[in-house]
Phi, psi and omega in degrees: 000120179253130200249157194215186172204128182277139107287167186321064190049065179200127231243137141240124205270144167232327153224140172212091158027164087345152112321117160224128191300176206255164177284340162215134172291092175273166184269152175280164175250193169219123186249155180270322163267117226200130176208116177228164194213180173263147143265131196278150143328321209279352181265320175347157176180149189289140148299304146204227191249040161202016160211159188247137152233128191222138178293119174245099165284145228234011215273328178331299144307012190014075189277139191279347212201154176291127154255194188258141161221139192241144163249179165169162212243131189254159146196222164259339210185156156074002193266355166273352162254083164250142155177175198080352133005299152259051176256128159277117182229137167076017175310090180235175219293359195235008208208144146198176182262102169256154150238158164223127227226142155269116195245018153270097184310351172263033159255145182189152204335222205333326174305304183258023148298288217273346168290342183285352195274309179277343168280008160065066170284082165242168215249120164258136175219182182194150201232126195266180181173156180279000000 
């Protein structure tokens, strides 16, 4: 992170890191295989009353192996106070498990089911695989 402080046109560096190289090298992989879709606003259901979950189903694409899935959440309104969100749970080739936590305090159970319902919150996801 380089911090810096302006004058009068003029940059005076106050800090700037060393560069340190990283301690293991990995290799990238590359998958070949690959498939994503919308998951509807319609799937969504209260978890209890400050959080929401929804089962995405993945069956669509028969994927031979659990692949890695990755989301991100589309809508009209309102989805920045969302989170916790991109965490996967309970994944396997035809399914996976999200949560959402609401970090607007004028949500609470059924309010915030339906706020995900008139903010049309639906989940685009996508799944890599070998």
């Amino acid at each position: 992170m380089l911090s810096i402080v302006i004058l009068p046109s003029i940059f005076v560096y106050i800090y700037a890191p060393k560069y340190v190289a990283p301690t293991t090298v990995t290799t990238p992989s590359t998958f070949t295989n690959h498939c994503a879709s919308v998951s509807s606003k319609d799937n969504w259901q209260l978890n209890d009353t400050t959080t929401l979950k929804m089962t995405v189903d993945t069956s669509i694409c028969q994927f031979s192996t659990t692949p890695l899935y990755f989301i991100s959440v589309a809508g009209t309104g309102s989805h920045f106070c969302l989170t916790g969100y991109g965490g996967i749970y309970e994944s396997t080739k035809s399914s996976f498990k999200i949560y959402a936590k609401s970090t607007c305090n004028y949500w609470n159970g059924t309010d915030f089911l339906n706020a995900a319902y008139s903010n049309a919150w639906d989940i685009n996801w996508m799944g890599f695989y070998k």
